[in-house]
HTML snippet that shows the backbone in 3Dmol.js (N, CA, C, O; Angstrom):
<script src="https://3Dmol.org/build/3Dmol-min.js"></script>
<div id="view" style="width:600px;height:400px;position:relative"></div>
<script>
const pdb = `
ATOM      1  N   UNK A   1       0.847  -1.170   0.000  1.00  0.00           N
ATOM      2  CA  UNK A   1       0.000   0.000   0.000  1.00  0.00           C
ATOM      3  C   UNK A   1       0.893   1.233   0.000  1.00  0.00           C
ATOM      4  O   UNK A   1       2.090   1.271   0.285  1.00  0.00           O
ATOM      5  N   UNK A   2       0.147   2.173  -0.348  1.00  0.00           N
ATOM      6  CA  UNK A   2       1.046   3.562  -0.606  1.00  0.00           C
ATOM      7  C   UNK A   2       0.808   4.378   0.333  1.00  0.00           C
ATOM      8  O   UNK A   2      -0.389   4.508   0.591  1.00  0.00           O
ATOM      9  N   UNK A   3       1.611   5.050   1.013  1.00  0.00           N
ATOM     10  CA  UNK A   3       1.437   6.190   2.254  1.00  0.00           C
ATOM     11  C   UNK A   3       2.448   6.906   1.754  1.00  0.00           C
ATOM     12  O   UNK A   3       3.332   6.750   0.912  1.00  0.00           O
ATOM     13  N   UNK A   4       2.009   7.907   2.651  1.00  0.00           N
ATOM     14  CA  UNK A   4       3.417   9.601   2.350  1.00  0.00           C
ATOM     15  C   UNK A   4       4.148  10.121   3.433  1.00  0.00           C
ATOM     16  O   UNK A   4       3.679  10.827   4.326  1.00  0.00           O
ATOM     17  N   UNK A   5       5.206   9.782   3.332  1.00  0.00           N
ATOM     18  CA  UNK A   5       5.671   9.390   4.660  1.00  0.00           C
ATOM     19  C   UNK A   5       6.883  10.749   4.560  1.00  0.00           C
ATOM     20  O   UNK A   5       7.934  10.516   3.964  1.00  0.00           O
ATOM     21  N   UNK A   6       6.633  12.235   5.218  1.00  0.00           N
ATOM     22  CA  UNK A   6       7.685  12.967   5.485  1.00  0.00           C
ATOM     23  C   UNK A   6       7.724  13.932   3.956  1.00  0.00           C
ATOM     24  O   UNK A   6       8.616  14.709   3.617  1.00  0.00           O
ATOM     25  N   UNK A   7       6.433  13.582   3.187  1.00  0.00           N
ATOM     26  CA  UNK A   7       5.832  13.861   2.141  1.00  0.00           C
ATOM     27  C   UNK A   7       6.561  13.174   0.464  1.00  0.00           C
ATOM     28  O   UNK A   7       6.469  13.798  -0.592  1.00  0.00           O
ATOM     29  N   UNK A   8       7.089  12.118   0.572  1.00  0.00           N
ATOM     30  CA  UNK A   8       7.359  11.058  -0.077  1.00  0.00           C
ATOM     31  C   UNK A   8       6.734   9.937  -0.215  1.00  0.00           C
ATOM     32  O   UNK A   8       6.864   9.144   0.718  1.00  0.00           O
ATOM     33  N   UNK A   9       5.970   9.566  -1.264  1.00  0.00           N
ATOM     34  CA  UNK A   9       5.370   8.316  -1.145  1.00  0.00           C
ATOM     35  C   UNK A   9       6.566   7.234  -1.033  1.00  0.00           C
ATOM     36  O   UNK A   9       7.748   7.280  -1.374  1.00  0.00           O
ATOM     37  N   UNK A  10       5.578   5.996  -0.262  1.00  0.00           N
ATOM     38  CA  UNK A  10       6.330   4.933  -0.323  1.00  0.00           C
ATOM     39  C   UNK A  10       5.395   3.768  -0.100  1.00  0.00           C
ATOM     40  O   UNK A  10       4.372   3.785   0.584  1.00  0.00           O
ATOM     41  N   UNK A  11       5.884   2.783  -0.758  1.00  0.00           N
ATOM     42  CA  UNK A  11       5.112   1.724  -0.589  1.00  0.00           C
ATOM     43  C   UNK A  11       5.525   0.608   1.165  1.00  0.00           C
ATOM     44  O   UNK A  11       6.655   0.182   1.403  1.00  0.00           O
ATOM     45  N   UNK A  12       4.815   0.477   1.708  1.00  0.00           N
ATOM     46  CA  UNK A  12       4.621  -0.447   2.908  1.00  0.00           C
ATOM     47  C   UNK A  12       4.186  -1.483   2.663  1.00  0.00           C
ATOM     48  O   UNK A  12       3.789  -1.679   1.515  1.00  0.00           O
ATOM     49  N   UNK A  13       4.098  -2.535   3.656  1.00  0.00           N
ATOM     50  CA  UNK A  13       3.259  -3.923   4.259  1.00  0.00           C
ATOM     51  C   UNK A  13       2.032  -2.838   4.583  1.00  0.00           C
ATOM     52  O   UNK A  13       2.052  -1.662   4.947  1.00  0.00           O
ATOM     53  N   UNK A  14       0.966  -3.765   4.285  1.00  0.00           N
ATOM     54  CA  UNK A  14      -0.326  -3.783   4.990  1.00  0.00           C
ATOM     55  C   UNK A  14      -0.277  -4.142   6.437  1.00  0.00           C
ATOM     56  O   UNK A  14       0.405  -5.144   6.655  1.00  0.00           O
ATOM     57  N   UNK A  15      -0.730  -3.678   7.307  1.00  0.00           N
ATOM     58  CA  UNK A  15      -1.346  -4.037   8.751  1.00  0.00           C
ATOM     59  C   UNK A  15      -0.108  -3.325   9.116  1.00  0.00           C
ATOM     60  O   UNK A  15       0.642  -4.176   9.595  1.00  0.00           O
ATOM     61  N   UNK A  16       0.296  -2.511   9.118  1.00  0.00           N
ATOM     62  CA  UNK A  16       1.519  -2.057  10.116  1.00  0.00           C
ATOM     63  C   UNK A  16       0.989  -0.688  10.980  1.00  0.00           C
ATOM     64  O   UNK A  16       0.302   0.163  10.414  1.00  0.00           O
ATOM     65  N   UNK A  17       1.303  -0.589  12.125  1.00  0.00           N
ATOM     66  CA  UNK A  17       1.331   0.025  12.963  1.00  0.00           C
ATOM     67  C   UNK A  17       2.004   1.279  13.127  1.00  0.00           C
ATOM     68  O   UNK A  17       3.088   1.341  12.549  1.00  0.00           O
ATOM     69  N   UNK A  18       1.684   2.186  13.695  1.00  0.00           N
ATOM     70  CA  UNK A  18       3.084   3.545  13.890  1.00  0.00           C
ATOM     71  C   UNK A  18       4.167   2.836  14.007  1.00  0.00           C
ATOM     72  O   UNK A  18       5.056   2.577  13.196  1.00  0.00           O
ATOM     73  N   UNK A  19       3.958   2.456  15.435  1.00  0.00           N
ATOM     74  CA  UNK A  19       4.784   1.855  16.045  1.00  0.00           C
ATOM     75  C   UNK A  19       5.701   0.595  15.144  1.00  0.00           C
ATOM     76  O   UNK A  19       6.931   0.543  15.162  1.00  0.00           O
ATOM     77  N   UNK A  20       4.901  -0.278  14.454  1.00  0.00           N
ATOM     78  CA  UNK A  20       6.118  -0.719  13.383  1.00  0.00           C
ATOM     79  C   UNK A  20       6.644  -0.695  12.429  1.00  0.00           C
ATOM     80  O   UNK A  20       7.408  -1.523  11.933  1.00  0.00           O
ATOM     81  N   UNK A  21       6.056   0.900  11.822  1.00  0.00           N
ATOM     82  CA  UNK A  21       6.521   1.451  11.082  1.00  0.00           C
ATOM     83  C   UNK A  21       7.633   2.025  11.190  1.00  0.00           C
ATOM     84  O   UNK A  21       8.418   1.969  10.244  1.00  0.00           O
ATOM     85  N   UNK A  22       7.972   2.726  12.391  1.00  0.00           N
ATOM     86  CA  UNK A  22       9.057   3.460  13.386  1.00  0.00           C
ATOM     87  C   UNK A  22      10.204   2.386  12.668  1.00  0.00           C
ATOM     88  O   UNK A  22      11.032   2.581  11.778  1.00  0.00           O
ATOM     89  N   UNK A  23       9.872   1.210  13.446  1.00  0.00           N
ATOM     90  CA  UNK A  23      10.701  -0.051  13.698  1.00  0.00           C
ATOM     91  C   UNK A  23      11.427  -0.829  11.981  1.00  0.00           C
ATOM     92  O   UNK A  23      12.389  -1.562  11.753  1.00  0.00           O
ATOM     93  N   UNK A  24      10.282  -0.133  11.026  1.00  0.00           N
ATOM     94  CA  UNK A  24      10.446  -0.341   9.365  1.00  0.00           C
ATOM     95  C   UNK A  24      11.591   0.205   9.504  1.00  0.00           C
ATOM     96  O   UNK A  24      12.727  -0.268   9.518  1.00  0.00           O
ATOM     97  N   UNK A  25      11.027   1.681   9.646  1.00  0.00           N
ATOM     98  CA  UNK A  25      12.207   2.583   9.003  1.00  0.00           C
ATOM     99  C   UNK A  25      13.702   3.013  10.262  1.00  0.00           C
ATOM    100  O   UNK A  25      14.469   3.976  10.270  1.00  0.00           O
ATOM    101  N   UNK A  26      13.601   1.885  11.122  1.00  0.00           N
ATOM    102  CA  UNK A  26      14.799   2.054  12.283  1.00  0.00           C
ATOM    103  C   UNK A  26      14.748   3.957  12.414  1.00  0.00           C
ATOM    104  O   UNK A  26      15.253   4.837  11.718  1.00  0.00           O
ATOM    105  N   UNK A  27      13.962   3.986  13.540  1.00  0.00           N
ATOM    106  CA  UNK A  27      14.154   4.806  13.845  1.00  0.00           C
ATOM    107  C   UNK A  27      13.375   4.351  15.272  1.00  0.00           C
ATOM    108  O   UNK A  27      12.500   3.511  15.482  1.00  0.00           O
ATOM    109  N   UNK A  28      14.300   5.563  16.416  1.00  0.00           N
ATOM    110  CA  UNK A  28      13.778   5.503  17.423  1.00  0.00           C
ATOM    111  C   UNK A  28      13.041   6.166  18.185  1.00  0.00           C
ATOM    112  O   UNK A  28      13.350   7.230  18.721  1.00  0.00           O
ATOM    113  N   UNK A  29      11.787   5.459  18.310  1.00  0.00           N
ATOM    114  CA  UNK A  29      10.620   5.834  18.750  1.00  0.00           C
ATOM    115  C   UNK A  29      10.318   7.428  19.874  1.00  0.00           C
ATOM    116  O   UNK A  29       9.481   8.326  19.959  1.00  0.00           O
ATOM    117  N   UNK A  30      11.738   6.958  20.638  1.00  0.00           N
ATOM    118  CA  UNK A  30      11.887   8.230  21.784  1.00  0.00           C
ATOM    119  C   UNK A  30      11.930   9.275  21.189  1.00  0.00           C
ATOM    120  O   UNK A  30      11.112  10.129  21.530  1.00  0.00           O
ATOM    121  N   UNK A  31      12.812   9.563  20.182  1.00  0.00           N
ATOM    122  CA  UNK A  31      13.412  10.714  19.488  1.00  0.00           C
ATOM    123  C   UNK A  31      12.732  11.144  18.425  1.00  0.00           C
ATOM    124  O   UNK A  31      13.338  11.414  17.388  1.00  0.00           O
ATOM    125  N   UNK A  32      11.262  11.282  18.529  1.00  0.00           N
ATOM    126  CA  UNK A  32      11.046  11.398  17.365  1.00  0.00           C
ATOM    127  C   UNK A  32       9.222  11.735  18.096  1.00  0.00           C
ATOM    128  O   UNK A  32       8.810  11.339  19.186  1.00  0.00           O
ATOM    129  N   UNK A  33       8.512  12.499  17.143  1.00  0.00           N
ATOM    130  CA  UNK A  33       7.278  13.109  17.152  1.00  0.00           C
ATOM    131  C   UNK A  33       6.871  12.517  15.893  1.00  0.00           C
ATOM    132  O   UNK A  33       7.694  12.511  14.977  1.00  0.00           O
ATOM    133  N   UNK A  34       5.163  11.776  15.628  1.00  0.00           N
ATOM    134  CA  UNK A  34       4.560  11.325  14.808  1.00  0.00           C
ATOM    135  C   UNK A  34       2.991  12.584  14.285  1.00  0.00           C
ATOM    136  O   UNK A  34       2.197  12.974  15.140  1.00  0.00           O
ATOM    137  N   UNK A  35       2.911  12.884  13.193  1.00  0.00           N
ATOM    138  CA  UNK A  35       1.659  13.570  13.264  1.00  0.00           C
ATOM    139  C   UNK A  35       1.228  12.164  11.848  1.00  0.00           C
ATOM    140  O   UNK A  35       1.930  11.960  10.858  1.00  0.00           O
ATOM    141  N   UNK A  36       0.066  11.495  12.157  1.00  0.00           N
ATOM    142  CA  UNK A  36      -0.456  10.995  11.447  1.00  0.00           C
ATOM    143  C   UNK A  36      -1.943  11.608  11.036  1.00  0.00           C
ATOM    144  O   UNK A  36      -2.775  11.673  11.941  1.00  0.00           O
ATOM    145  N   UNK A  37      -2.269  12.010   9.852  1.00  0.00           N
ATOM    146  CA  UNK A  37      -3.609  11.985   8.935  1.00  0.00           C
ATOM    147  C   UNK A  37      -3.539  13.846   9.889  1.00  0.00           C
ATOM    148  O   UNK A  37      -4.429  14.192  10.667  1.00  0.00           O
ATOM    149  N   UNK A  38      -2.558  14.555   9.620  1.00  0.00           N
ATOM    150  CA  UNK A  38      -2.701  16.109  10.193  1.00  0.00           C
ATOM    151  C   UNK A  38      -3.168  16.133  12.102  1.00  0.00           C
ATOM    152  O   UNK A  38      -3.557  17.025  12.855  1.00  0.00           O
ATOM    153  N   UNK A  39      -2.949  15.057  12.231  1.00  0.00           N
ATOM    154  CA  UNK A  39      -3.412  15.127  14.208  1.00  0.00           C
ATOM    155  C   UNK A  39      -2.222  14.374  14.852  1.00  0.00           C
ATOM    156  O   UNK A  39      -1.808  13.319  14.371  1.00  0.00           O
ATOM    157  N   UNK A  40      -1.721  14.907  15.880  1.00  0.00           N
ATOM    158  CA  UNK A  40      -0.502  14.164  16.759  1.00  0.00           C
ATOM    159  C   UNK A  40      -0.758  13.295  17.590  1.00  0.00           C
ATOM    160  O   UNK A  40      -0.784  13.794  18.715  1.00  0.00           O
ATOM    161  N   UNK A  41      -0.995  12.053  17.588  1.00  0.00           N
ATOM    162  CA  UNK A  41      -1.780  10.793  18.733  1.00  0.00           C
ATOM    163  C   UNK A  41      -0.928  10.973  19.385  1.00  0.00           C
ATOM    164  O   UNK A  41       0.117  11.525  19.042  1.00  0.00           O
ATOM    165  N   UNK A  42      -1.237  10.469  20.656  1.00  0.00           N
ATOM    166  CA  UNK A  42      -0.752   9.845  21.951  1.00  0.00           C
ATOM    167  C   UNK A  42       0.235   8.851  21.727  1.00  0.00           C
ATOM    168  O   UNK A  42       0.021   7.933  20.935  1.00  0.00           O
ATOM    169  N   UNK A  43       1.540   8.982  22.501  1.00  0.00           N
ATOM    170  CA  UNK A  43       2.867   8.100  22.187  1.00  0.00           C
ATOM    171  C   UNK A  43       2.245   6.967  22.893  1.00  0.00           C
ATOM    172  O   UNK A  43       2.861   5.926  22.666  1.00  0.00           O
ATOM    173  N   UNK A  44       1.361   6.837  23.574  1.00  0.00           N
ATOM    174  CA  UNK A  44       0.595   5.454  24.248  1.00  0.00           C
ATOM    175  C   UNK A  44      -0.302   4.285  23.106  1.00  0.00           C
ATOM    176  O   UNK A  44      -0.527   3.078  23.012  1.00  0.00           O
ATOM    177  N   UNK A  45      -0.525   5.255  22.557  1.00  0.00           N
ATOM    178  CA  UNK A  45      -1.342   4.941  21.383  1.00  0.00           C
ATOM    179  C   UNK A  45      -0.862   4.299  19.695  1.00  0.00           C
ATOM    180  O   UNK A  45      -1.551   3.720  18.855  1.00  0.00           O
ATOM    181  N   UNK A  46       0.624   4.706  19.679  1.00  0.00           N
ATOM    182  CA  UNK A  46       1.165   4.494  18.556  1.00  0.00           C
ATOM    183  C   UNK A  46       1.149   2.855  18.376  1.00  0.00           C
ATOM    184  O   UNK A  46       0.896   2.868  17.171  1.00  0.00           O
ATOM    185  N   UNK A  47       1.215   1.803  18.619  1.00  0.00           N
ATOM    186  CA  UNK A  47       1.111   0.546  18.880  1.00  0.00           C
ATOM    187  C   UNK A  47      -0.432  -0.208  18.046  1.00  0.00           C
ATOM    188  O   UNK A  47      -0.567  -1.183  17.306  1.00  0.00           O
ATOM    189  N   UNK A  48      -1.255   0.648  18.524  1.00  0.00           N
ATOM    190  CA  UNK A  48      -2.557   0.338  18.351  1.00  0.00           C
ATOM    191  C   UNK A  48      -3.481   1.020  16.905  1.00  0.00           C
ATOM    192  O   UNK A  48      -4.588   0.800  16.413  1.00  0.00           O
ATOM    193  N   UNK A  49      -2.441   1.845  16.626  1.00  0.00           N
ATOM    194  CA  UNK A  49      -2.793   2.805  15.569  1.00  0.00           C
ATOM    195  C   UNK A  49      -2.322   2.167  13.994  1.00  0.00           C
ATOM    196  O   UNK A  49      -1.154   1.923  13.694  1.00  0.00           O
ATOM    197  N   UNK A  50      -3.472   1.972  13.117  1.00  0.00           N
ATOM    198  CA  UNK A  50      -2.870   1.258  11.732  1.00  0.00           C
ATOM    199  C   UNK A  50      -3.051   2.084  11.101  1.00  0.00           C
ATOM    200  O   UNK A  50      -4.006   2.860  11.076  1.00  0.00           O
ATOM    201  N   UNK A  51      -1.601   2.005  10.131  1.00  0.00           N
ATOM    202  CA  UNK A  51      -1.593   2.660   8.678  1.00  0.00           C
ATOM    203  C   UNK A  51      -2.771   2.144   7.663  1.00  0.00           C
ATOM    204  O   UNK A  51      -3.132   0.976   7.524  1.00  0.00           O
ATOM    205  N   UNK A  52      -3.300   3.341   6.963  1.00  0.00           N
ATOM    206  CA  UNK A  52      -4.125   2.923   6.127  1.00  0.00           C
ATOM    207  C   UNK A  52      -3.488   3.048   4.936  1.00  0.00           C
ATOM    208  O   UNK A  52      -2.287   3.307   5.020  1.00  0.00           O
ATOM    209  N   UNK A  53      -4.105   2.900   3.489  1.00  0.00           N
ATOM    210  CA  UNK A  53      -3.326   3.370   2.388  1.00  0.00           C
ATOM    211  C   UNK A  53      -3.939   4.466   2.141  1.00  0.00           C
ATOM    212  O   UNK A  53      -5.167   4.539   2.116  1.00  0.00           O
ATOM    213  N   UNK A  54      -2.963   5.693   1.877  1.00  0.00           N
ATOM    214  CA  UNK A  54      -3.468   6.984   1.243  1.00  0.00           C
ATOM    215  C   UNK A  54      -2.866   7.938   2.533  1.00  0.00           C
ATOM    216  O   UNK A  54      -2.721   9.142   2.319  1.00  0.00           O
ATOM    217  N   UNK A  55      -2.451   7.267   4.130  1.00  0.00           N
ATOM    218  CA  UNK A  55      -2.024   8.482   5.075  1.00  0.00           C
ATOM    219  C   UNK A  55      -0.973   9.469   4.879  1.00  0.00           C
ATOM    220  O   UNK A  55      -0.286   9.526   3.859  1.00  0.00           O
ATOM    221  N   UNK A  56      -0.883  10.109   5.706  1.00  0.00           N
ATOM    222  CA  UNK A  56      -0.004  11.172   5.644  1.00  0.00           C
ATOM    223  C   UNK A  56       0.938  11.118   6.842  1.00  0.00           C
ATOM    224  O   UNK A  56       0.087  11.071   7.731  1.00  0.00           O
ATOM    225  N   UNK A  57       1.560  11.105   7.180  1.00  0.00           N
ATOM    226  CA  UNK A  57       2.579  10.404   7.862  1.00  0.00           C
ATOM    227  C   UNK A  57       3.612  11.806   7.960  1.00  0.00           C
ATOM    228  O   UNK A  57       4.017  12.303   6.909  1.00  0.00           O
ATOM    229  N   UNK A  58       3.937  12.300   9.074  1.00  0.00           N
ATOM    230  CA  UNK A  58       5.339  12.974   9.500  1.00  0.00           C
ATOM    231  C   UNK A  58       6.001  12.382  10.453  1.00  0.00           C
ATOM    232  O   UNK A  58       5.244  11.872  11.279  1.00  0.00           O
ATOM    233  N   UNK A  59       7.400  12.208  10.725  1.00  0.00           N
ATOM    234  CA  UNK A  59       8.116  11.900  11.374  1.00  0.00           C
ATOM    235  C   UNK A  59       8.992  12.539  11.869  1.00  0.00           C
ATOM    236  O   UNK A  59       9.960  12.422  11.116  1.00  0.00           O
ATOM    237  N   UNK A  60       9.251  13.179  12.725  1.00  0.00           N
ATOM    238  CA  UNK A  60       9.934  14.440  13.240  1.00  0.00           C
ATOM    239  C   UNK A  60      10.473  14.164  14.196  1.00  0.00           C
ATOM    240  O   UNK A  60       9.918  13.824  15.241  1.00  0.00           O
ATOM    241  N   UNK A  61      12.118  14.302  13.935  1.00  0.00           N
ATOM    242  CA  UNK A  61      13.112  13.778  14.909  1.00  0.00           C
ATOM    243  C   UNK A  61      13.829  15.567  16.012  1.00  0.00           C
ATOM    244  O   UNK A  61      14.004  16.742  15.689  1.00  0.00           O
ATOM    245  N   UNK A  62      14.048  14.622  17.541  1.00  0.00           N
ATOM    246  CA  UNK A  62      13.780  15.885  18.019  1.00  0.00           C
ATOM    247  C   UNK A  62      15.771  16.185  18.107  1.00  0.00           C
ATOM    248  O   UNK A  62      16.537  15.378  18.634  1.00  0.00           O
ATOM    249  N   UNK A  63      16.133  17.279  17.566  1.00  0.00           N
ATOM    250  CA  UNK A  63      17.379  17.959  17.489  1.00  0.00           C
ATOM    251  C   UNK A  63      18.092  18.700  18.558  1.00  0.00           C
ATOM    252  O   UNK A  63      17.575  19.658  19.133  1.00  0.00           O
ATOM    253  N   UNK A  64      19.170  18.295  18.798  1.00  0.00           N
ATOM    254  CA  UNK A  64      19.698  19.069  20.229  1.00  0.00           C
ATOM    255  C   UNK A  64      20.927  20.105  19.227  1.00  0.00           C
ATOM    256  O   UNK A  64      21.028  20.047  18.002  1.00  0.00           O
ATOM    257  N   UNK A  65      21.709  20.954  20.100  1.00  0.00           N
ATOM    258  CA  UNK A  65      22.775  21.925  19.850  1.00  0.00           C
ATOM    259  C   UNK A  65      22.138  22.787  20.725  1.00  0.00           C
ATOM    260  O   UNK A  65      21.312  22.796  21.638  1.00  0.00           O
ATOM    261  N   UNK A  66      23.216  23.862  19.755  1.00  0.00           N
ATOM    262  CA  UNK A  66      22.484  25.482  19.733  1.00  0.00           C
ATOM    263  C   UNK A  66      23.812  26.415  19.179  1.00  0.00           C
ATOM    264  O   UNK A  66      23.693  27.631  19.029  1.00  0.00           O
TER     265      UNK A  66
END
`;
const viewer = $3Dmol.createViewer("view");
viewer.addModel(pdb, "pdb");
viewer.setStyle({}, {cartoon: {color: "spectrum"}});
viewer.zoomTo();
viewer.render();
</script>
């Protein structure tokens, strides 16, 4: 299925989760902010939450310095 992930389509597995989507694309879950379909779920929630085909998907990793 096709999703837009960071505004790039890409093709996925069906039935996948935020949460193992994270885990697709190795990235870690802590470091990082999800806005799926324009709304930011609950990091409790990412587990339980399925990709559909057609979402919109950001992945936003959080940056230290200064």
């Amino acid at each position: 299925m096709i999703v837009k992930i960071n505004g790039k389509e890409e093709n996925i597995e069906k039935g996948m989760t935020l949460l193992s989507l994270l885990d697709f694309k190795r990235v870690n879950p802590n470091s990082v902010v999800i806005e799926h379909n324009y709304e930011i779920p609950e990091r409790e929630k990412w587990g339980e939450i399925l990709v559909n085909d057609g979402d919109n998907i950001e992945i936003v990793k959080f940056m230290g310095g200064g």
